[in-house]
C-alpha positions as CSV (number, residue, x, y, z in Angstrom):
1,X,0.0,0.0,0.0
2,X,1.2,3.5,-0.8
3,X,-0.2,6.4,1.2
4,X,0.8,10.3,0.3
5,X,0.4,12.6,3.1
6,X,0.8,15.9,3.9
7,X,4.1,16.9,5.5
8,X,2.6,18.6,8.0
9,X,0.4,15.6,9.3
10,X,1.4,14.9,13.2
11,X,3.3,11.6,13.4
12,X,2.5,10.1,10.1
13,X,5.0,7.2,10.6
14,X,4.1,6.5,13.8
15,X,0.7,6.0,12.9
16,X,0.7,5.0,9.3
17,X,3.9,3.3,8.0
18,X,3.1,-0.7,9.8
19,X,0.2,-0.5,6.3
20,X,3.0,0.2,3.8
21,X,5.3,2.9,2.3
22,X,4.7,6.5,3.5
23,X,5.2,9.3,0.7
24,X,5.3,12.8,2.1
25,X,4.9,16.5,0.2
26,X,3.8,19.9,0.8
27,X,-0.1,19.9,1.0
28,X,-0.6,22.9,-1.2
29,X,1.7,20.8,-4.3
30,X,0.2,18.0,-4.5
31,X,-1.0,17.5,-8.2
32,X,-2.7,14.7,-9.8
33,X,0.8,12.8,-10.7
34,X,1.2,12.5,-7.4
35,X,-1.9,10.5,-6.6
36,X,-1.9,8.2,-9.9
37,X,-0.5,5.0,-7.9
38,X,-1.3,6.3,-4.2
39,X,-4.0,3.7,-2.1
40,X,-5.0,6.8,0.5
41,X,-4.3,10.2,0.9
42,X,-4.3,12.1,4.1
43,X,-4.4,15.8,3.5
44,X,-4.5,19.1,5.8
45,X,-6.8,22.2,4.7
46,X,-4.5,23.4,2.5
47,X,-4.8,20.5,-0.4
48,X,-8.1,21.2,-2.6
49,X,-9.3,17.3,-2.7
50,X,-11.9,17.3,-5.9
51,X,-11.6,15.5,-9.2
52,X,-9.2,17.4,-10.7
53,X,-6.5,15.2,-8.3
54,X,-8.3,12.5,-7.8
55,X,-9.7,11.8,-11.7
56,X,-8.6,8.4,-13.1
57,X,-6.5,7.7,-9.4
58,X,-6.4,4.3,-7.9
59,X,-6.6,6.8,-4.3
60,X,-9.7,4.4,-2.2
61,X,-9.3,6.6,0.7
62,X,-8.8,10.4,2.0
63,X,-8.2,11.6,5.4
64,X,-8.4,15.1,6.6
65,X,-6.7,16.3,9.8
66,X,-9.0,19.1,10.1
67,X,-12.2,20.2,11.3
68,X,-13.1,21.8,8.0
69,X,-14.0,20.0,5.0
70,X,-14.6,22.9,2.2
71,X,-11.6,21.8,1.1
72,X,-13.2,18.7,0.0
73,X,-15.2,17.8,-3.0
74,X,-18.2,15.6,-0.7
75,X,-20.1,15.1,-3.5
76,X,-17.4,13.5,-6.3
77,X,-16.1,11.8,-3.3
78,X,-19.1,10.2,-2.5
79,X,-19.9,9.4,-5.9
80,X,-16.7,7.5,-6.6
81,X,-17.1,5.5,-3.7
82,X,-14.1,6.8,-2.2
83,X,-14.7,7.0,1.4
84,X,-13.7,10.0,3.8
85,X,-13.0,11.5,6.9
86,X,-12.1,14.3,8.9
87,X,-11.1,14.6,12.3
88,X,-14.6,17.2,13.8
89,X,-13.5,18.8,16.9
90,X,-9.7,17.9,17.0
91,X,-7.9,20.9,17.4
92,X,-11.6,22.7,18.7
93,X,-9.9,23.6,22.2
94,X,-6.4,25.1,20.7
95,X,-8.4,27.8,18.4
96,X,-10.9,28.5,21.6
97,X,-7.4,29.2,24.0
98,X,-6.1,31.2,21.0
99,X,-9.2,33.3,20.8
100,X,-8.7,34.1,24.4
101,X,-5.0,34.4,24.2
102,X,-5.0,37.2,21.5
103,X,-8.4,39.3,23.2
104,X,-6.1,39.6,26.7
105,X,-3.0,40.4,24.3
106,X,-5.4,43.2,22.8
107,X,-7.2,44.6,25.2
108,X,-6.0,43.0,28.9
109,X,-8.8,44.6,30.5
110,X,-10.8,42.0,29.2
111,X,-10.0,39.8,32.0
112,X,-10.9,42.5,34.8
113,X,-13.8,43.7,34.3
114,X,-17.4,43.1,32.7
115,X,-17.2,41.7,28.9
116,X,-19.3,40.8,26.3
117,X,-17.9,38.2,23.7
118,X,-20.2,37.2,20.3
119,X,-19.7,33.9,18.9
120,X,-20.4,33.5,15.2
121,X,-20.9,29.9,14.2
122,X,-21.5,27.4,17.2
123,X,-20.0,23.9,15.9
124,X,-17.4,22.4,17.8
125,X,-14.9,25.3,18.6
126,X,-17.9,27.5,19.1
127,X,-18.9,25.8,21.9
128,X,-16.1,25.0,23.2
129,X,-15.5,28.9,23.4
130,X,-18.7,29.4,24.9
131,X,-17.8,27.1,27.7
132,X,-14.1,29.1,28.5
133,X,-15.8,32.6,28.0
134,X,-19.0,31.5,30.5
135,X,-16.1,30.2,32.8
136,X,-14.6,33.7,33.1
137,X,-17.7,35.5,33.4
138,X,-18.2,37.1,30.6
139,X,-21.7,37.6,29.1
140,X,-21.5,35.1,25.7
141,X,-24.3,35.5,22.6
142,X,-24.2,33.9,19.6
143,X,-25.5,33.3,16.5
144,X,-26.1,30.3,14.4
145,X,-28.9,29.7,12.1
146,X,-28.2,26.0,11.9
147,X,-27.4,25.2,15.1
148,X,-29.6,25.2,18.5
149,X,-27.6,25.7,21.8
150,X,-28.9,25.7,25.0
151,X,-25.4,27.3,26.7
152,X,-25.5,30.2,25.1
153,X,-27.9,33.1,24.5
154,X,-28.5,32.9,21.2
155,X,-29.6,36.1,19.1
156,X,-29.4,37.5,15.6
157,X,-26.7,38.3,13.4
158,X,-26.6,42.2,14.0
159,X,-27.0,41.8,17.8
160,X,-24.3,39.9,18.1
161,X,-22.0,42.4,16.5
162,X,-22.9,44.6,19.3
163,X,-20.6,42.8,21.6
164,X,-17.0,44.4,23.0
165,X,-15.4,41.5,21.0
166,X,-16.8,39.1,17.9
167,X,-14.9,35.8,17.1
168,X,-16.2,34.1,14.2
169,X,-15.8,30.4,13.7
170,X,-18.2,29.4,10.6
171,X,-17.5,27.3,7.2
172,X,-16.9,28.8,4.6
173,X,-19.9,28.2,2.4
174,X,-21.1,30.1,-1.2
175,X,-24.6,28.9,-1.6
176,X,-28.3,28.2,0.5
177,X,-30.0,30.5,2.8
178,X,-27.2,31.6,4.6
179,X,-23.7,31.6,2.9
180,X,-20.9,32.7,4.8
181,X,-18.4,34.4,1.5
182,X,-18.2,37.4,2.4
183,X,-20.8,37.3,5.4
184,X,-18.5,40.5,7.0
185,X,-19.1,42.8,4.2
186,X,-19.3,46.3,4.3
187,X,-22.7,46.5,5.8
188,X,-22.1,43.9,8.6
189,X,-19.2,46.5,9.3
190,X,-21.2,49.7,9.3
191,X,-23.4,47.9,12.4
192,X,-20.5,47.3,13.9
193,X,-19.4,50.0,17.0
194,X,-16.2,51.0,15.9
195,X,-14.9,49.7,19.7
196,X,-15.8,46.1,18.7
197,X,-13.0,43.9,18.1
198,X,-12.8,40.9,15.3
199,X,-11.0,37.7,15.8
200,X,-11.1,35.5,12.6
201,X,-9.7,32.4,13.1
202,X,-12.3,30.3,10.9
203,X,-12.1,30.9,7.2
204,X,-10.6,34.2,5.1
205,X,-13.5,34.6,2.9
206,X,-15.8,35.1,5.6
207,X,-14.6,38.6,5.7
208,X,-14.1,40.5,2.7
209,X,-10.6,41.9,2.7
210,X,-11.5,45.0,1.0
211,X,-14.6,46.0,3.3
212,X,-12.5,45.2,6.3
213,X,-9.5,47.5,4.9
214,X,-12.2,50.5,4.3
215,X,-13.8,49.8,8.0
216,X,-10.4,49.6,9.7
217,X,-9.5,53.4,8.2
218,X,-12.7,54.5,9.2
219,X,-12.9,53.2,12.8
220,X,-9.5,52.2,13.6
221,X,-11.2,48.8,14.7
222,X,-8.4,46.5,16.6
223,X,-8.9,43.1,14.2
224,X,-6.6,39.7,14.6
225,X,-6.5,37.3,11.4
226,X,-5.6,34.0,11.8
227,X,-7.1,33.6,8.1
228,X,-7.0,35.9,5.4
229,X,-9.0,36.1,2.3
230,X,-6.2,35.9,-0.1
231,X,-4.0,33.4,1.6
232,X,-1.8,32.1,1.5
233,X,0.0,35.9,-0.4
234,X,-1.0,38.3,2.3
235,X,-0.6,42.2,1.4
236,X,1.2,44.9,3.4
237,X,-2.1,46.8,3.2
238,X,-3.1,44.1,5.5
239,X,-0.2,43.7,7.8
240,X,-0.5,47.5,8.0
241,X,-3.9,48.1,9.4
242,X,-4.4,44.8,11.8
243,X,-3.5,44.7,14.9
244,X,-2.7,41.0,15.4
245,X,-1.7,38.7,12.0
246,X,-0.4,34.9,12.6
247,X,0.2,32.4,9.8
248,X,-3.3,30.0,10.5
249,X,-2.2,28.3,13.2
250,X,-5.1,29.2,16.1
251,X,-5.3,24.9,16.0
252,X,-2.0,24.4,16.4
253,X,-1.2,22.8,19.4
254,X,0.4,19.5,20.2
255,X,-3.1,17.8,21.4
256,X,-4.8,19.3,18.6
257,X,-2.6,18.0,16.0
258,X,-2.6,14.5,17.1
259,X,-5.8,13.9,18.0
260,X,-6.4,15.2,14.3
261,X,-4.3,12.4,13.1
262,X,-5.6,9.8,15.7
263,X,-8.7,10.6,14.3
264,X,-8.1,9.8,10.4
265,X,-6.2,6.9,11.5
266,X,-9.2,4.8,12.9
267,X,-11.1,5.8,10.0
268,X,-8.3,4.5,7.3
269,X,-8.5,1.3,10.3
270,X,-11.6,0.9,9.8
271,X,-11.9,1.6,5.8
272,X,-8.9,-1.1,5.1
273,X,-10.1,-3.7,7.9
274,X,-6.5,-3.2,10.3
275,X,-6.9,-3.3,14.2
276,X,-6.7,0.0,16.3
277,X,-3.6,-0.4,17.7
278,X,-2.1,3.1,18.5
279,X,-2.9,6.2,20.3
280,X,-1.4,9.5,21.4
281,X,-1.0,9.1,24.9
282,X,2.7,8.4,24.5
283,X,3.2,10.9,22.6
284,X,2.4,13.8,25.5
285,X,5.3,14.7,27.3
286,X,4.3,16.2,31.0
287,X,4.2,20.0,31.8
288,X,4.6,21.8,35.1
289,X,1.2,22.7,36.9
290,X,0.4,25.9,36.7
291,X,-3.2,26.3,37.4
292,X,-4.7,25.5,41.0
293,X,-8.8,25.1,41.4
294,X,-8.6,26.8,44.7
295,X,-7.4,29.8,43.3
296,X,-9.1,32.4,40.8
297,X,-9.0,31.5,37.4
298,X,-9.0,35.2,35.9
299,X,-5.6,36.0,38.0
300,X,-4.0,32.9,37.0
301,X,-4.8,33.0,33.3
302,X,-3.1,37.1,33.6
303,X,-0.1,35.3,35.2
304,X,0.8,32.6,32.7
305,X,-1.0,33.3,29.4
306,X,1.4,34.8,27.6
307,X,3.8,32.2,29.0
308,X,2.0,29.3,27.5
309,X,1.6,31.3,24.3
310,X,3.5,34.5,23.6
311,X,0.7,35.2,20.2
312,X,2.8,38.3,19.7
313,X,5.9,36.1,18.7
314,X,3.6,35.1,15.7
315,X,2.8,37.8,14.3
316,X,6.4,39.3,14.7
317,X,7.8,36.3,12.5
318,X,4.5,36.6,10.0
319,X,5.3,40.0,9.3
320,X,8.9,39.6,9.2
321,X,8.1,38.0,5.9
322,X,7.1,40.7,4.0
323,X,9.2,41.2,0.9
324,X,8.4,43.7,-2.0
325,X,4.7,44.4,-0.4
326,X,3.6,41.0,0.0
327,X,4.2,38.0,2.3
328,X,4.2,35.2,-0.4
329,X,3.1,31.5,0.0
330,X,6.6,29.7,0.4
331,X,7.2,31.6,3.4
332,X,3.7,31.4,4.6
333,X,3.7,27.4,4.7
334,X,7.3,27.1,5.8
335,X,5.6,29.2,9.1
336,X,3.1,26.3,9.5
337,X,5.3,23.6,8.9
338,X,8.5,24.7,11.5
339,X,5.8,25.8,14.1
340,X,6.7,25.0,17.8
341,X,3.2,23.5,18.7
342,X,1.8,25.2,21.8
343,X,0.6,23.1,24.7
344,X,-3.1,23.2,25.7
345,X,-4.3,24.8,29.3
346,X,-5.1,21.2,30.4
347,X,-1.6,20.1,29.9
348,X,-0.9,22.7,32.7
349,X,-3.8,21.8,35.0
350,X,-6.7,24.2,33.4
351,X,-9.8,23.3,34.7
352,X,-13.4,23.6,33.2
């Protein structure tokens, strides 16, 4: 068997090469000769997984690391009879403590006094940031037309851009009732107080690049990208007007990116018939305990956040790859694949 994965997939060999010879490659070059004698591909978000790779391919099976799947063509797949999987919730935790991270790195007040945080798009890391935000008081709305949850307050789309902060975490999606293309266009922005801060750690398209440039010169609005519209090229126009730019990696910690791969491999298990015979607990190495359930939560998270994760060392080395007016997509993907993954707050003793 001959599987091609992407060479940013967690512990490929560990998990995959007892079922045959592991092939490795940048996700965003893989082209169709690379899949004409492959058995199963394994694939981040960056790979666009449709017919035009997999057409005439002997490929039976495709994992994706990821909790997104526009990147994957359901449809052809299904009809091919090729199955699939992706690993829902994997890394849901990492982009909920990044959205926290990068609000105290913005605006540390958050953590001292009353705050209001709207949640856009309630799958997995949307709930998951519902549950941290409720745990440090803050008053939490959000808004999902597809979704019912009984945590959260749950309102329309232009109340919750009234909050002090708004952190979308939605598909990216171009048709039905509520598409999410450009779903921060320049009239989402124009109900938007100009004091409300945007975290986008979901898709790039969700916000149009050019109605958030024109907002961001009018208001002055403090915005973090994790995603950008155009990525992976980003522009200096960009770098220029946001406050906090890093190379999308708000899922990249060490549980997240393991259980991601965990996850594809006891579907390809189960797709070829093989026995479940690995997992990632030996993979964790132990941290020091930080966090103590006696003690308050909101002083402990002021005294070792940016320990845990320094953010701002992100978007330092982002933007220190500007070059002629443009970070290209070489430099953009060698960020992703050198990153030093980032424990979780459980690794440290969090508590929920």
């Amino acid at each position: 068997m001959k599987i091609l994965v992407d060479e940013n997939l967690a512990e490929s060999e560990y998990f995959f090469s007892d079922f045959g010879e592991i092939i490795s490659k940048a996700g965003r070059k893989i082209t169709a000769d690379d899949v004409q004698d492959i058995d199963a591909l394994l694939v981040r978000s960056v790979t666009q997984v449709d017919e035009k790779l997999l057409k005439n391919s002997p490929v039976k099976f495709v994992g994706s690391a990821t909790i997104g799947t526009d990147h994957l063509d359901i449809n052809y797949l299904q009809n091919q009879n090729i199955t699939w999987a992706n690993a829902a919730g994997c890394n849901a935790q990492a982009v909920a403590e990044y959205v926290i991270t990068a609000l105290y790195h913005v605006k540390p007040e958050c953590l001292e006094k009353d705050f209001s945080l709207g949640i856009v798009g309630l799958g997995n890391v949307g709930k998951r940031l519902v549950r941290l935000a409720q745990q440090l008081g803050w008053q939490v709305k959000g808004y999902d037309p597809f979704v019912q949850c009984a945590d959260v307050q749950q309102v329309d789309f232009a109340d919750v851009l009234q909050c002090d902060a708004v952190s979308i975490h939605t598909p990216l999606t171009t048709v039905g009732d509520y598409p999410t293309y450009h779903m921060f266009d320049a009239k989402a922005f124009a109900q938007m107080p100009k004091d409300t801060i945007l975290i986008n750690s979901a898709r790039g398209a969700v916000v149009s690049e050019q109605a958030l440039l024109a907002d961001i010169a009018r208001t002055g609005r403090t915005v973090v990208l994790d995603v950008f519209e155009h990525e992976p090229q980003i522009s200096q126009a960009v770098l220029d007007a946001v406050k906090i730019v890093t190379p999308h990696i708000a899922g990249y910690s060490l549980e997240g990116k393991l259980r991601g791969a965990a996850m594809i491999y006891q579907a390809f298990c189960e797709h070829f018939g093989f026995e479940v015979t690995k997992d990632i607990n030996s993979l964790m190495p132990k941290c020091d305990v930080l966090f103590d359930a006696k003690q308050d939560i909101k002083a402990q998270l002021k005294q070792h956040l940016k320990a845990i994760y320094p953010i701002g060392r992100d978007d330092v080395e982002l933007r220190a790859c500007l070059k002629n007016g443009v970070i290209v997509g070489d430099d953009f993907d060698r960020l992703r694949k050198n990153y030093p993954l980032r424990r979780e707050w459980d690794a440290y003793g969090f508590y929920e």
